[in-house]
N, C-alpha and C positions, 0 to 999 in steps of 0.2 A: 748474737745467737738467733736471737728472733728476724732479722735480715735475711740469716741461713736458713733458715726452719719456711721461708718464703717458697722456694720452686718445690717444697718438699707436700705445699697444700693446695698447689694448682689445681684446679678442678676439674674432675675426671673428664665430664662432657666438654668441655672447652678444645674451642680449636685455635690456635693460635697458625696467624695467616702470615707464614714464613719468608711468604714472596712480599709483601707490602715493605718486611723492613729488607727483603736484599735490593731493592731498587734504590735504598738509601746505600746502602753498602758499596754495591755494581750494578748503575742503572742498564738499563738494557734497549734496546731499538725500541720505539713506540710502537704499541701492535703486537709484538712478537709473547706469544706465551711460552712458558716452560717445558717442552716436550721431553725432556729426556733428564735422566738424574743423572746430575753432579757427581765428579769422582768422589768417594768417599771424606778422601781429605777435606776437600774445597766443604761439601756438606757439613764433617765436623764443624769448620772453622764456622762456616753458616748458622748453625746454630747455636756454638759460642756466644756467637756476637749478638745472638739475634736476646739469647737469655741474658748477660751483661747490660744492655740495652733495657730491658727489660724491667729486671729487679737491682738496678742502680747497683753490681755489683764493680767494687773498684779493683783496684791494683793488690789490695789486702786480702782478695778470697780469690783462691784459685777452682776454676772451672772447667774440671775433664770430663771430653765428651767421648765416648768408647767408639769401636768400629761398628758400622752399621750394619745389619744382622737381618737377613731374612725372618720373618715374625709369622707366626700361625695364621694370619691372615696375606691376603694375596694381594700384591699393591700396597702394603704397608712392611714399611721397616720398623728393625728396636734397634737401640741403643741405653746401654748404660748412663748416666750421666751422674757425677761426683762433685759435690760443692763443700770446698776444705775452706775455713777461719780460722787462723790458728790452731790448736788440737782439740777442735771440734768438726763433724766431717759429716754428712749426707749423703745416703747414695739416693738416685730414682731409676726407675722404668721409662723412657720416654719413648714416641710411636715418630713414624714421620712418612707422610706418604711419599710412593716413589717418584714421583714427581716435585720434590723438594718443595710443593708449594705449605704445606699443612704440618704442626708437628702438635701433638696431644699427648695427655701423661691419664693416664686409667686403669683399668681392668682388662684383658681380652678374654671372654667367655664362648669357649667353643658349647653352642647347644646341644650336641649329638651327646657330650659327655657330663657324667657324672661330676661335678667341683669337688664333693668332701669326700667320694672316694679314691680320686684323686690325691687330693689332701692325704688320707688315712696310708693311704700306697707309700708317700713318702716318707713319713714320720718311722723315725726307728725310734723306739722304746722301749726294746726289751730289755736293755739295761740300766733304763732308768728309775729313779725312786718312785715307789706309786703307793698313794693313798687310798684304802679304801677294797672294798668286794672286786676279785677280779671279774666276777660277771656283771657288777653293775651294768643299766641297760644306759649309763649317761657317763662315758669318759672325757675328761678336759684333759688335754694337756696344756701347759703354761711356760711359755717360752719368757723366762725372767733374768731379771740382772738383780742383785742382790743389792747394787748401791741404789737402786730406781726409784725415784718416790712413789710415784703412780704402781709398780710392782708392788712394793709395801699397803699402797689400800688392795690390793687386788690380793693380798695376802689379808686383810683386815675382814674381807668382803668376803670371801671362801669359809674363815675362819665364823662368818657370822650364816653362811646358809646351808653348810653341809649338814648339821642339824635338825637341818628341816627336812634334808632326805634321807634319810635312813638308808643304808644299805642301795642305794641309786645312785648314788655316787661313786667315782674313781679319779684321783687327781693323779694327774702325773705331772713331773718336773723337769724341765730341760735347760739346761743353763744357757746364755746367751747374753753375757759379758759384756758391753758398750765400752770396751777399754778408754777408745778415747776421750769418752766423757766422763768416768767414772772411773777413776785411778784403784779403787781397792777391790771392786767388784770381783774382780778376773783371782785373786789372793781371795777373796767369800766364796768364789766358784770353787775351785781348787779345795777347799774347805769340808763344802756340803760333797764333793765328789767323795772325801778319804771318812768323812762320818761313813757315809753309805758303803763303803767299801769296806769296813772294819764292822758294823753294826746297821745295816739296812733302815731300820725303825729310827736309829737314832740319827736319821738324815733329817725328821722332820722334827724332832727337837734342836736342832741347829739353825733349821727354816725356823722357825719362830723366834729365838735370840736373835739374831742375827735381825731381822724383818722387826724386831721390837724395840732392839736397840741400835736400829740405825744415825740415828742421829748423834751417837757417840763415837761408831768408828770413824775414821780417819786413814788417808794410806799410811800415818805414820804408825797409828797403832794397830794395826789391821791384825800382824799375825797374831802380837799378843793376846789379842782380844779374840781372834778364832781358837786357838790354844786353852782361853780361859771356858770359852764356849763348850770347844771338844770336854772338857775334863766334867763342864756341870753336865752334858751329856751322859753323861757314863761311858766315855770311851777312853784306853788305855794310852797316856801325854803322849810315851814314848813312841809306840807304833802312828800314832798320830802325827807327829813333828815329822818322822820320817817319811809319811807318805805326802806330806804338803811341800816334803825340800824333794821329791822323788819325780821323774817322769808321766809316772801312770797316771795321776789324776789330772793332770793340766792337758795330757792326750785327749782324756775322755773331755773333758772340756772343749778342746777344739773341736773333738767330732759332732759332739751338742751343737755347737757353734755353725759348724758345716753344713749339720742337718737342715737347721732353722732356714739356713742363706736356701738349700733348694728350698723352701717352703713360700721362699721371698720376705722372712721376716726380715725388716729393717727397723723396727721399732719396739719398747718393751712396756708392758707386756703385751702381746701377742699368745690369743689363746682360741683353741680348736675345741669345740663344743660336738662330741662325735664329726669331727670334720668340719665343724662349721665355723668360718675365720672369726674373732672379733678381737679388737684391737683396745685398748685402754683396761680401765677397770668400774665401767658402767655396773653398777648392784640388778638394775631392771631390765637391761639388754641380757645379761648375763642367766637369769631369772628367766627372762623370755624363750631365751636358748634351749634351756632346762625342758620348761614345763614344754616345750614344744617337741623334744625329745620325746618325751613321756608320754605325751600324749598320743602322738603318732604310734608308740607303742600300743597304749592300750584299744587304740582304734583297730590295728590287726591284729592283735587278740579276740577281739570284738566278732570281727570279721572272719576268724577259723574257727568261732564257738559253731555259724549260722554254716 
């Protein structure tokens, strides 16, 4: 896994110099530079090999690179790029100038625009479980997987600072299932969707069993253990069983799922601080995020007293 988890921490600023390995691959006339970009194919295959090469990936991990994509900057391509080890899988962003010599994995920040309203534009929420004052002036939402351990401190970590803001908080919850890593998460998703659907409130006492006692489920005992879940809930077995063996919630599931993917989350947790990305479940970054909210707030309050 850790092999895999490699082209997935490439470093944003890094340029990796495309053309040094294709003269190993198809050396070229001495002198002559690359003036024109590769048919698509030939490119994939180019890069392929150039990342194989790279991160000593063998015959065991298969490595798809997507068609190459006109990208928000001019003279630069995107491309998908997918690195499977058995059923475990990776997607990235990867960039590649149009001259095939350069390919880079980062960020692309347009300046003219907003990022977290951006962010906020894409995020649909109206249906999802929310914690807390609808006006609070500081919403999170939290793109989680139920089986995730780091989701679990970042559920530990919430649970330890919402206390500290009073009525300034708002959590909201979007599911986003890592099926292939996590065999029961997507059966925990499916779960927390049919609590909120039967009893709203009692979505978040299922988030907390569920996030407390993760170390005990299992895909083998998954549903029994959300069943035992739904009931210390307070929600009725029987409408329960049948909304977990039914369509609708595993729908909402997907579309949770769907959302995050525009958002570009590939990883969990994955949380939006009024818009603003942060990935893990840092307590001081998270904190940072917060008070920096807040503060911005009271400085334009400040600012429409005068």
């Amino acid at each position: 896994m850790k092999k895999l988890l490699k082209l997935m921490a490439m470093a944003s600023a890094a340029l990796l110099p495309l053309h040094a390995q294709a003269q190993q691959q198809t050396p070229a006339a001495t002198g002559t530079a690359p003036t024109a970009l590769a048919s698509p194919s030939q490119t994939q295959k180019h890069i392929e090999a150039y990342l194989r090469n790279l991160y000593a990936f063998g015959p065991d991990v298969t490595l798809t690179v997507g068609p190459l994509k006109e990208s928000q900057v001019e003279g630069v391509l995107e491309t998908d790029v997918s690195v499977t080890l058995g059923e475990n899988r990776q997607n990235a962003k990867l960039y590649v100038s149009k001259d095939g010599r350069y390919l880079f994995r980062g960020e692309l920040s347009d300046l003219t625009k907003d990022p977290l309203a951006e962010n906020l534009a894409l995020m649909r929420i109206s249906d999802a479980p929310a914690l807390g004052d609808p006006k609070a002036p500081v919403t999170i939402v939290e793109y989680s997987d139920f089986q995730c351990p780091v989701c679990r401190s970042l559920h530990d970590t919430l649970r330890g600072i919402l206390p500290n803001y009073p009525g300034k908080l708002r959590v909201i919850f979007k599911d986003f299932p890592l099926e292939q890593l996590h065999p029961w998460a997507r059966t925990a998703a499916i779960a927390g969707r049919c609590a909120y659907q039967q009893k709203p409130q009692a979505f978040w006492k299922m988030y907390d069993l569920i996030y407390d006692n993760q170390e005990i489920i299992s895909a083998e005992n998954a549903w029994g253990k959300m069943t035992d879940y739904a009931t210390e809930a307070g929600l009725d077995a029987a409408s329960f069983k049948s909304c977990m063996a039914g369509p609708e919630a595993a729908a909402t599931v997907n579309a949770s799922h769907a959302n995050g993917e525009k958002l570009e989350v590939n990883s969990t947790p994955t949380v939006f601080v009024n818009g603003r990305r942060m990935v893990g479940a840092d307590t001081h970054l998270l904190e940072q995020y917060i008070n920096y909210e807040l503060a911005k707030l009271n400085t334009s309050k400040s600012t429409e007293k005068r």
